[in-house]
N, C-alpha and C positions, 0 to 999 in steps of 0.2 A: 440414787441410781441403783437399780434392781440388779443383783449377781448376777453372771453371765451363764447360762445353761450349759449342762453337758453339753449337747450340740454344739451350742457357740462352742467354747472350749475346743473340742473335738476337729471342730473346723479349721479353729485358729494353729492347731498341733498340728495339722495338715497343710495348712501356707507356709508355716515358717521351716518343717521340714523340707520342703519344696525350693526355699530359699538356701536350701543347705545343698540341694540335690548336684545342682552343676561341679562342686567340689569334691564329690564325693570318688569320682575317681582319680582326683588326683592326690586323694587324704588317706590315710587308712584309719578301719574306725578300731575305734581303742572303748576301753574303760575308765572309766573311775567313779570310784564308790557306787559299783553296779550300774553308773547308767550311761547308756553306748555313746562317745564323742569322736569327732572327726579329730587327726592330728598328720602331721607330715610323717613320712617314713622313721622309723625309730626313735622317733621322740620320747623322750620321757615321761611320765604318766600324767604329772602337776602339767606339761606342756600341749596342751590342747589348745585347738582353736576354736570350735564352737559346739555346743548342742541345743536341742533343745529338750526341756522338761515339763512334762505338764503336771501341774497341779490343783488343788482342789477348786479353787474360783480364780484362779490367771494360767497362762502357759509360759514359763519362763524362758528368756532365748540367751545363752550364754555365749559369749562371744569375747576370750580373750585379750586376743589386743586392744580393746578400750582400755585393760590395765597397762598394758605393755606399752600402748603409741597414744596416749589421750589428746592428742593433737586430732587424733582422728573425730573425735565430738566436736569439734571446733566448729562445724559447718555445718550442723543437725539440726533440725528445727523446733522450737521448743515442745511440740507437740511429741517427737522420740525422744526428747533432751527428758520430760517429763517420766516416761517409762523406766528411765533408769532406776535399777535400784541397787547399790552396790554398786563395786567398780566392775564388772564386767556383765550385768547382766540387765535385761531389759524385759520388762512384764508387759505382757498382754491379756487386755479382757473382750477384747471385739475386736469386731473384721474391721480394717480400715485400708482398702488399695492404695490410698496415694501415703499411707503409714509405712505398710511392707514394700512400696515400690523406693520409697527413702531407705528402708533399712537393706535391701537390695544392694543399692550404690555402697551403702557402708560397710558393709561385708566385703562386697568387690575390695574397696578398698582396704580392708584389714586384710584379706586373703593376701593382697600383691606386697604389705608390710611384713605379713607372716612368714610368705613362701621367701622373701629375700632372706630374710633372716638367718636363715639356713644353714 
């Protein structure tokens, strides 16, 4: 399978920021190790919920509570089961709509574990 183009890449950093977007005001964005993540009002720094990162041939999409609630994978399909790498983070190399409209649902529902949490 031939690497994914800047482009590609480029695209994919742009769906999955979009998939962060509806959160964003109810999250404040914070840092860590320079790079911008969403988190609830005064949380502590290690306490994020999600970002994303792009890198040189994937776009990485971090997304905390998979470590926190790993119940939340329980009902992913092996196609995002496959992306995981690490406990909280999920790589992408291509567009895939019915991928990001799954990882959608998932975030929904990590957000309504996160936000309780509180």
């Amino acid at each position: 399978m031939a690497a994914p183009t800047p482009e590609t890449l480029a695209a994919i950093e742009v769906r999955l920021r979009a998939i962060l977007a509806p959160y964003e005001p109810r999250l404040e964005t914070a840092s860590i190790y320079g790079i911008p993540t969403l988190r609830r009002q005064g949380a502590k720094a290690h306490d994020w919920f999600a970002f994303v990162k792009p890198e040189a041939k994937h776009v990485s999409f971090y997304l905390l509570p998979m470590l926190t609630y790993p119940e939340l994978m329980a009902d992913v399909s092996p196609e995002l089961a496959a992306r995981r790498s690490g406990k909280s983070v999920l790589k992408f190399t291509a567009l895939d709509d019915a991928l990001f409209g799954e990882l959608e649902g998932l975030v929904a529902r990590a957000y309504e574990r996160y936000a309780a949490a509180a």
